[in-house]
C-alpha positions as CSV (number, residue, x, y, z in Angstrom):
1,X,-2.9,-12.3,-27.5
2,X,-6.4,-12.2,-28.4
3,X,-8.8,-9.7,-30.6
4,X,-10.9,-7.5,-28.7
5,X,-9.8,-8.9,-24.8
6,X,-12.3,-8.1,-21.8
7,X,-11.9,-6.2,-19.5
8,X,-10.5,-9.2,-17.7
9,X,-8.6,-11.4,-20.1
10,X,-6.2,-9.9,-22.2
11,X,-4.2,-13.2,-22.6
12,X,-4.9,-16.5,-23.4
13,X,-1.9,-19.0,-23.2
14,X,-1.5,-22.9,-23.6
15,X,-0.3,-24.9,-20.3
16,X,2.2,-27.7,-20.8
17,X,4.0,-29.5,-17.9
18,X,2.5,-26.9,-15.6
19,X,4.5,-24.2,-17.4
20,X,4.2,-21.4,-20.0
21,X,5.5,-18.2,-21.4
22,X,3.5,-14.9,-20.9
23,X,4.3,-12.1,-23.4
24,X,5.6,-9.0,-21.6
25,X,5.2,-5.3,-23.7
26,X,7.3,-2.2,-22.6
27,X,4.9,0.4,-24.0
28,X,6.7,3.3,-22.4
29,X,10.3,5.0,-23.1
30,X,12.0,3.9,-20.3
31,X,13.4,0.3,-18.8
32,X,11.3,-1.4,-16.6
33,X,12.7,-2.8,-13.4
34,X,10.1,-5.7,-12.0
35,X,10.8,-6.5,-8.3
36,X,11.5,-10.0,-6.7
37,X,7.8,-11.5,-6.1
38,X,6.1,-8.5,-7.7
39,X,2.4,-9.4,-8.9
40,X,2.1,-8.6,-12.9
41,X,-1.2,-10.6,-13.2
42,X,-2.9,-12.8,-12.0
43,X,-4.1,-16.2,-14.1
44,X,-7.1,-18.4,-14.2
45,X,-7.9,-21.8,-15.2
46,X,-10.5,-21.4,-17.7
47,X,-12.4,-24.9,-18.9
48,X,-14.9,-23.8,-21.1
49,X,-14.2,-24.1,-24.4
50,X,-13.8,-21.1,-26.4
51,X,-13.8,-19.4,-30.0
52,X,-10.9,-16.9,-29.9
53,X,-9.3,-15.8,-32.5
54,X,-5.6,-15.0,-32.1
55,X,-3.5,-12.2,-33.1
56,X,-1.0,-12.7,-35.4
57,X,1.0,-9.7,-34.5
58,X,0.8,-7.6,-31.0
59,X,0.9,-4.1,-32.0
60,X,2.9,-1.7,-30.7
61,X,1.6,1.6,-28.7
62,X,3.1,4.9,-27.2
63,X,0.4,5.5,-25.0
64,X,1.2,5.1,-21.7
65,X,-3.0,5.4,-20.8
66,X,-3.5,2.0,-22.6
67,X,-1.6,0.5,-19.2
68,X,-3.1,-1.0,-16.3
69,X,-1.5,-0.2,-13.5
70,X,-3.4,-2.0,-11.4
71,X,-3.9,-5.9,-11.8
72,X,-7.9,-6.8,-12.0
73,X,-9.4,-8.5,-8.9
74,X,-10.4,-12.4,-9.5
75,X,-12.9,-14.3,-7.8
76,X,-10.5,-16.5,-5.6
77,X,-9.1,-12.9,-4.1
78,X,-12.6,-12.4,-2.5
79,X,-14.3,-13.5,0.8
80,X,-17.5,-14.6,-0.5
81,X,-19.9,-17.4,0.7
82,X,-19.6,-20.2,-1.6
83,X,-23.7,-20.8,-1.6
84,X,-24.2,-17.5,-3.6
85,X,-25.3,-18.3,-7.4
86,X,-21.8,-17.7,-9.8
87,X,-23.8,-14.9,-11.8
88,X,-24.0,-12.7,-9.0
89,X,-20.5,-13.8,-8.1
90,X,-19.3,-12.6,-11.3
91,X,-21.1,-9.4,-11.1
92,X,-19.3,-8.5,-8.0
93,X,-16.1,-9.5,-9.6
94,X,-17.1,-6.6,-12.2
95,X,-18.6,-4.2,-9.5
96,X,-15.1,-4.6,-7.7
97,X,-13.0,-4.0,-11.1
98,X,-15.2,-1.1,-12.2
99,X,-13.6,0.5,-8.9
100,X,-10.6,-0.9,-8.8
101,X,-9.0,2.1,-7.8
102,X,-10.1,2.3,-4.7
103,X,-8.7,-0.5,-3.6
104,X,-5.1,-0.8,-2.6
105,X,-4.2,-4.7,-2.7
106,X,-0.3,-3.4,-2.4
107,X,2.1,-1.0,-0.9
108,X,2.2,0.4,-4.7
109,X,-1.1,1.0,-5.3
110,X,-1.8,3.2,-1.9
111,X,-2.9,6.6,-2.4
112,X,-2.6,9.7,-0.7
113,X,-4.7,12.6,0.0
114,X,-4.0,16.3,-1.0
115,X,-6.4,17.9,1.3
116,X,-4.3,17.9,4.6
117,X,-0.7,17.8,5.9
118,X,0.9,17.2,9.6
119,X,3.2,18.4,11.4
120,X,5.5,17.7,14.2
121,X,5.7,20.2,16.2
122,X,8.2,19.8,19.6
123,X,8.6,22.1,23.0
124,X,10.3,24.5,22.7
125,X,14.4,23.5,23.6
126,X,14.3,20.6,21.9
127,X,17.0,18.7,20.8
128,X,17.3,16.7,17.1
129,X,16.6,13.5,18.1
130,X,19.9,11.5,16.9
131,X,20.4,7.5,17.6
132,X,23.0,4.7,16.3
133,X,21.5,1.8,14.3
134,X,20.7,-0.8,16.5
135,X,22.5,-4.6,15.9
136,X,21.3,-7.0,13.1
137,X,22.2,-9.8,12.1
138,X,22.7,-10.6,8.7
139,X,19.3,-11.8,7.2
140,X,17.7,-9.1,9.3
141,X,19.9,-6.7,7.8
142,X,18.8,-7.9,4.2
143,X,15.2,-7.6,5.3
144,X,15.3,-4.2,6.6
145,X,17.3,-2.9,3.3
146,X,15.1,-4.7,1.6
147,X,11.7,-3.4,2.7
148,X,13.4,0.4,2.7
149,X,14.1,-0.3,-1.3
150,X,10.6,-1.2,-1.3
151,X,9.0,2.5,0.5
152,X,11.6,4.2,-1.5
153,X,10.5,3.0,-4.8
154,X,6.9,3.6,-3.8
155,X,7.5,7.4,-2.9
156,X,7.4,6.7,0.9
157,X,10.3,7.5,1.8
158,X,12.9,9.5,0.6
159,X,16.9,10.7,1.2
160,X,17.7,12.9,3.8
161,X,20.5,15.1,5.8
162,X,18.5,15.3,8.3
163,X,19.6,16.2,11.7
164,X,17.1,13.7,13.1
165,X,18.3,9.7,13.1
166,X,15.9,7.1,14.6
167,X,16.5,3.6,15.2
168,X,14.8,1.2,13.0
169,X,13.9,-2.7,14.6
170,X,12.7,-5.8,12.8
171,X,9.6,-7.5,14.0
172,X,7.3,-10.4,12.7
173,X,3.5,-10.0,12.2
174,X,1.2,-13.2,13.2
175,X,1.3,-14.7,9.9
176,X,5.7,-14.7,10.0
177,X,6.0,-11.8,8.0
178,X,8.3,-9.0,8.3
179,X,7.6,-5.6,9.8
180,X,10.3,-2.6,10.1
181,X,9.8,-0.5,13.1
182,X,11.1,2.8,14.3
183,X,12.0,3.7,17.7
184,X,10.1,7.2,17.5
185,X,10.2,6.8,21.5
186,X,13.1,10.0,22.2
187,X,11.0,12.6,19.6
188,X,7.5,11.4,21.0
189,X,8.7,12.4,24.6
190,X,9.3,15.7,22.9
191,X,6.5,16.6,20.2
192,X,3.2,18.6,21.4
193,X,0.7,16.2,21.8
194,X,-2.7,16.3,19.7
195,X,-6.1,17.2,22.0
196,X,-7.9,15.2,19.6
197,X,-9.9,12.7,21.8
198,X,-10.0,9.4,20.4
199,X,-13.9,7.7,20.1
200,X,-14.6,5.2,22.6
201,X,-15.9,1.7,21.9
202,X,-18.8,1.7,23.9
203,X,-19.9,5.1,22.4
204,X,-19.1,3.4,18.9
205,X,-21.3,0.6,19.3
206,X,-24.3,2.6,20.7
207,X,-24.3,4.0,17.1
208,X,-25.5,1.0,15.7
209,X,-28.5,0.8,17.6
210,X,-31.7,-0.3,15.5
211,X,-29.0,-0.8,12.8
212,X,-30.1,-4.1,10.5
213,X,-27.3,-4.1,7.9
214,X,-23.5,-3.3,9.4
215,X,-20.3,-3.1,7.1
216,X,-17.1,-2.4,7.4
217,X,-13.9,-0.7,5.9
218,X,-10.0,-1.4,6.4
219,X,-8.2,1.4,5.2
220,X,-5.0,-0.3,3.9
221,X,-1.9,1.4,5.4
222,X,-4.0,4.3,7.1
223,X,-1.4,6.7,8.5
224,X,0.3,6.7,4.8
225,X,-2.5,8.3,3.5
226,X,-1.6,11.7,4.9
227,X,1.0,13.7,3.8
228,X,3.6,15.2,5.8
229,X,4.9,19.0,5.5
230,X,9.0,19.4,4.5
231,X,9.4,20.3,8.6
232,X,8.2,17.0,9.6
233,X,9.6,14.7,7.1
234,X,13.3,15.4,8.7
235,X,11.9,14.7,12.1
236,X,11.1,11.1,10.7
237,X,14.6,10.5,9.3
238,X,15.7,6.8,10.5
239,X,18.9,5.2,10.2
240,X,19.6,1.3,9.7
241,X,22.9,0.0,9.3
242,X,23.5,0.5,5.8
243,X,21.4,3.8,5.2
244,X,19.1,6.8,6.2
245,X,15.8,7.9,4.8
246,X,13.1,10.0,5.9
247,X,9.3,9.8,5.1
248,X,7.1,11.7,3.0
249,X,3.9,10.2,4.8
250,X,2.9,9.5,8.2
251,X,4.3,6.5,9.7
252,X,2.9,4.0,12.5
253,X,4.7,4.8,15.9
254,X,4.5,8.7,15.8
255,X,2.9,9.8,19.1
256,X,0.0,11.8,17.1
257,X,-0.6,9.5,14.5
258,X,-3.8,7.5,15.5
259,X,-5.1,11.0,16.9
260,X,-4.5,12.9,13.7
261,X,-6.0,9.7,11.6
262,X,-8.7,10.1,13.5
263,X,-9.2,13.7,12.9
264,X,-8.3,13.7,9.7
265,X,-10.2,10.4,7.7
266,X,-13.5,11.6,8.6
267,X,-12.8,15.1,7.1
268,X,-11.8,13.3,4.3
269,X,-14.7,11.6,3.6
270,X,-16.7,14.2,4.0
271,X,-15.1,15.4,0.9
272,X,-16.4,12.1,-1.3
């Protein structure tokens, strides 16, 4: 470790046969699990040479506000063009960091707003919707329990007796990852569907007439930034072949979600 790190290096460490040991500090009261493939920090090859004088001894702390959670962003992570000069490189580097939390690089690090909640709401005479896991084989199987372990750990989903039980699928993205998807079909054909029109394209783009500079913003995850209320968490409960959960934030595949993140988002920002 190193006197008086940065805000960006904390650790300097000595590279032989393209290996090294990192020093690791439980500052908390409680065992730390780390996942499989979990980011703790990211690393840099640094070739200046530098004064640094080294700590004999890393001292210990109780505070749990001396933690990062989140990792700082390097300048690899970004999409920048390579003809910009390095100084103002590195002073977006800083501009990102000094706002790092607003930026959600993981399913850990998404937020969640407190100023709304949904609901599902279904005709009257309606049924619990309640299905059988659909087949899997056996690395399919490990995926989905694995990417539930993952939402549970994160607070998005939690355990249920609900009288609800939708089918969860495994699909793969573009770039061969996987994605869990649940067959919401049965309770969509019974919930009360949202007015909310959604904006149309054309509309959209005459907005940015006599427009000169145009950005944009992904909102990472979108629909798990809203909250749902304890009625329509149950109505969410899935069931794979070696468990059932329910969510505690809206999920992709619910007949009002891109309505209500519509809605909702801009309400929200109002707000900032």
């Amino acid at each position: 470790m190193i006197e008086n790190p940065s805000e960006d290096i904390g650790c300097l460490l000595e590279v032989k046969d393209g290996k090294t040991c990192v020093p690791l500090t439980n500052i908390g009261d409680k065992n730390i699990e780390f996942l499989k493939d979990q980011c703790l920090g990211k690393a840099e090859i640094i070739e200046l040479s530098l004064n640094v004088k080294v700590k004999e001894k890393i001292p210990s702390s109780n505070n749990l506000n001396n933690f990062k959670e989140k990792v700082p962003i390097i300048l690899s992570e970004i999409n920048i063009d390579p003809n910009i000069e390095n100084e103002r490189k590195q002073e977006l580097v800083q501009l990102l960091n000094e706002y790092r939390d607003c930026f959600g690089l993981n399913i850990s690090e998404l937020g969640s707003t407190n100023l709304t909640k949904r609901d599902i709401k279904e005709v009257e005479g309606s049924k619990p919707v309640c299905m059988k896991p659909f087949k899997t084989n056996a690395p399919e199987r490990a995926a989905i329990k694995e990417i539930v372990r993952e939402w549970r750990e994160n607070g998005i989903v939690s355990d249920t007796r609900s009288p609800y039980a939708s089918s969860v699928s495994l699909v793969k993205k573009k770039m061969g990852e996987n994605r869990l998807v649940i067959d919401y079909r049965r309770l969509n054909s019974q919930t009360i569907k949202d007015k909310f029109s959604l904006p149309k394209i054309d509309d959209l783009l005459e907005q940015l007439h006599d427009c000169s500079f145009f950005t944009t913003l992904n909102l990472a995850h979108g629909y798990l930034k809203i909250p749902l209320t304890e009625n329509a968490k149950q109505k969410t409960a899935f069931i794979t072949p070696d468990e059932t959960g329910q969510f505690e934030r809206m999920i992709s595949g619910l007949t009002n979600a891109p309505a209500v993140s519509t809605f909702d988002v801009p309400r929200i920002g109002s707000f900032m």
